[in-house]
Residue, then its C-alpha position, 0 to 999 in steps of 0.5 A: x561599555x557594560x560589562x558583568x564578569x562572574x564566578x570569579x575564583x577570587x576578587x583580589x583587593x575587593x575593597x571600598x574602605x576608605x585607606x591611602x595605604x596600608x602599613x606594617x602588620x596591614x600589609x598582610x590583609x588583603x581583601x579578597x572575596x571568594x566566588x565573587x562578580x564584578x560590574x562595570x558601566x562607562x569605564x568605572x567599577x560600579x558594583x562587586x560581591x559574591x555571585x549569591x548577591x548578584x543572584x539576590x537583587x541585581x540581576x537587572x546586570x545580565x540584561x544591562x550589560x554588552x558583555x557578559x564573561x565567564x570567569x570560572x577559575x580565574x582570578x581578578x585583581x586591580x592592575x599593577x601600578x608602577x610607581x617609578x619608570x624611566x621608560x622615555x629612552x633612546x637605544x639600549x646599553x647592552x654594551x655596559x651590561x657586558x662590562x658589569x659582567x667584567x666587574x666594572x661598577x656603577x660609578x666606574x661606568x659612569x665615570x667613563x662617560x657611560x651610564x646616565x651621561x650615554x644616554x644622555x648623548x643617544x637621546x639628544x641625538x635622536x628625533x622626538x618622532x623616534x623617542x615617542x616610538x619607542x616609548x610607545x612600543x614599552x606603554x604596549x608592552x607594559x600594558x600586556x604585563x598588567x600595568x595600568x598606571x606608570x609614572x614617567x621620569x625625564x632625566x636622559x636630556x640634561x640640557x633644557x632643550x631636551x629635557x623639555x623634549x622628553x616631557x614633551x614625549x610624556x606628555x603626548x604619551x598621556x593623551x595617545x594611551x589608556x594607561x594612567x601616567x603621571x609625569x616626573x621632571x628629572x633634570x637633575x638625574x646626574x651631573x653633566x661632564x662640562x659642570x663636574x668641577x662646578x655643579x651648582x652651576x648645573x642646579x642654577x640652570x635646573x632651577x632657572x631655565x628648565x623649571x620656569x618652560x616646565x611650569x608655563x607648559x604644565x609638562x610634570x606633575x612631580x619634581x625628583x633629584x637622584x640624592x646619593x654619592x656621586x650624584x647630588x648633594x643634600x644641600x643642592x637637592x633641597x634648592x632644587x626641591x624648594x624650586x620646585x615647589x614653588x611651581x607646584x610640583x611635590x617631591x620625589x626622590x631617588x635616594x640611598x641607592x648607593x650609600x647612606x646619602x641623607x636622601x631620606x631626610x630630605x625627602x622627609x623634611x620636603x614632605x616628599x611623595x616617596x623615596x626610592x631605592x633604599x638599598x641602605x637604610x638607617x634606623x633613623x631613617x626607619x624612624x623619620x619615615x614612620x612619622x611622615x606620610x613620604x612612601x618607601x618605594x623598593x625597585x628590586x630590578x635594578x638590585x638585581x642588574x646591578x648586584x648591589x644590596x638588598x632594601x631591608x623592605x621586610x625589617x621595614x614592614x615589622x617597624x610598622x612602615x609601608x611599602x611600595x615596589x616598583x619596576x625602575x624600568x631604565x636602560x641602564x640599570x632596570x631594562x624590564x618593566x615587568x611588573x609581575x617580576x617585582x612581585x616575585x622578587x618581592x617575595x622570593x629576596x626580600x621574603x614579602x607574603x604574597x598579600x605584603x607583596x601584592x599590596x606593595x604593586x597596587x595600593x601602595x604603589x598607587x599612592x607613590x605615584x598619586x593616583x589612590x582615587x582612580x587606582x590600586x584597589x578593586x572599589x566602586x568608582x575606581x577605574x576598571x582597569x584590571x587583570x584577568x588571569x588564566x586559570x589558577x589555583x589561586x593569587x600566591x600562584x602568581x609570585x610562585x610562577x615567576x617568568x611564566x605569562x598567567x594573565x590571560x586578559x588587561x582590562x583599562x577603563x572597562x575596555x579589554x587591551x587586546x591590540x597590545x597583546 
């Protein structure tokens, strides 16, 4: 469908320079354009400017377009892109938000057989019809928020059979949604009971069993070990990651959620795509990332569930890093994928400009999960997928209205996503 959109208040991320990213003092410029239009043709963006523009030259767009919308006081910006999910799940864990509530920690959960490993159990014990259900439910409901692009970790099989299952359910979730998604295979999201007293067993059968069927189905386009204390060490991450990369499939890892776990060095050396979590960072990890092209991707949700520290994210940016945020939507510690959420708590606990803060949701993020060609940016040749909010004074209204609904309308690949609303 054509589609022409005018006398938008202001066109956020209006931007056709060539950039991967934006860093450090960069993040605080966005480009934006004031009283602006927007054409769309067969699903991609095809042309943008300010209404004096389109009145000059390009009104051929009225009479080419089948819809033609009336965008007065509204502002336009690229969809959010949510870099880190784990949203394939079985069941909730509510239960264990309880005893947070009672003072239990993340580690003493999990040693109690709760956290990752109950998942585990509810997953392997639920059909892969229902598990696609309820995947599904969350693609609907993350679309209404303004998510356009979510990467999709595995990670609650822990066996080869269901860790297979859940790519499996990935995948099906590519091919039956809009959204852009991109597929992570998580096998080693923690260590199993039955391999506690011998883990490299555990990475012995990631790396021999789940990682050739995952190749032969093309079932991930990224590989992620949760590196931390109490998890995987940094030596069997590093044979997990070689493994990996010798299917295809880069690096992506959960690191330093917990402690200075030496995470970020690995990822570094193994060239990763991103490192999430970083509630503790060292200068020299600040230092090994500003020489890398590896993206600091910050999940404030699950600080928030979990009470743990806060990323450093705003001493990162004055060194001069990137940074991406993005929603770690999981049952256990991130049960939201609410993406303008992190933009407001991006702001209001880790003290990120509204334009630090939005670029962190969209051509950062974009670039964490892979898909700066299509995504993150309003750009000619970029997919039209976008966010139309009500009725606004302006973007910083966006972070500051934290919890209330301000979009009025999703737009993926040109075509309005009412039926998920």
């Amino acid at each position: 469908m054509n589609l022409l959109i005018i006398n938008i208040k202001q066109l956020v991320q209006a931007d056709n320079k060539s950039k991967a990213y934006v860093s450090g003092k960069q993040m605080s410029k966005l480009p934006i354009i004031k009283d602006a239009f927007l054409y769309v043709e067969s699903g991609r963006i095809m042309d943008f400017g300010k209404m004096a523009d389109l009145n000059i030259g390009r009104e051929r767009y009225f009479s080419m377009s089948e819809k033609i919308i009336d965008a007065s006081n509204k502002i336009i910006l690229p969809t959010w892109c949510d870099s880190h999910t784990h949203i394939v799940y079985a069941g909730s864990r509510e239960k264990e938000f309880v005893d947070k509530i009672k003072g239990l920690t993340y580690e003493e959960i999990a040693k109690r057989g709760g956290g990752i490993l109950n998942s585990a159990e509810l997953l392997r014990q639920t059909s892969e019809e229902d598990l696609f259900e309820q995947a599904s439910n969350r693609i609907k409901e993350i679309i209404a928020l303004g998510t356009g692009a979510v990467e999709i970790k595995s990670g609650y099989g822990l066996t080869p059979e269901a860790e297979i299952k859940m790519l499996r359910i990935i995948k099906r979730l590519k091919d039956s949604f809009p959204i852009k998604i991109k597929s992570t295979f998580l096998g080693a999201h923690t260590i199993p009971l039955e391999y506690k007293s011998n883990p490299d067993e555990y990475v012995d059968i990631i790396i021999n069993e789940m990682l050739p069927v995952i190749a032969a189905e093309d079932l991930a386009d990224y590989i992620d070990v949760f590196c931390d204390k109490g998890f995987f060490t940094p030596d069997q991450t590093e044979r997990i990651l070689m493994a990996g990369m010798k299917y295809g499939l880069r690096a992506k890892l959960h690191a330093n959620e917990l402690d200075h776990s030496g995470g970020i060095k690995v990822g570094v050396k193994y060239g990763a795509l991103s490192v999430d979590h970083l509630e503790y960072i060292s200068d020299e990890d600040i230092e090994l990332l500003k020489e890398s092209d590896t993206m600091p991707t910050i999940l404030p949700g699950s600080a928030f569930f979990l009470n743990l520290p806060l990323s450093p994210a705003r001493k990162m940016i004055d060194a001069g890093l990137p940074v991406a945020f993005a929603s770690d939507y999981n049952p256990g510690s991130c049960p939201s994928g609410n993406m303008n959420l992190v933009l407001s708590m991006a702001c209001i606990r880790y003290k990120l400009l509204p334009e630090e803060a939005i670029n962190a949701c969209t051509v950062n993020s974009a670039y964490a999960m892979g898909v700066s060609d299509t995504h993150g940016t309003i750009s000619i040749g970029k997919s039209a997928s976008f966010i139309i909010t009500k009725p606004i004074p302006s973007y910083d209204y966006i972070p500051y209205s934290f919890g209330n609904h301000v979009i009025e309308s999703v737009y993926l690949n040109g075509e309005l996503q009412k039926h998920y609303e």
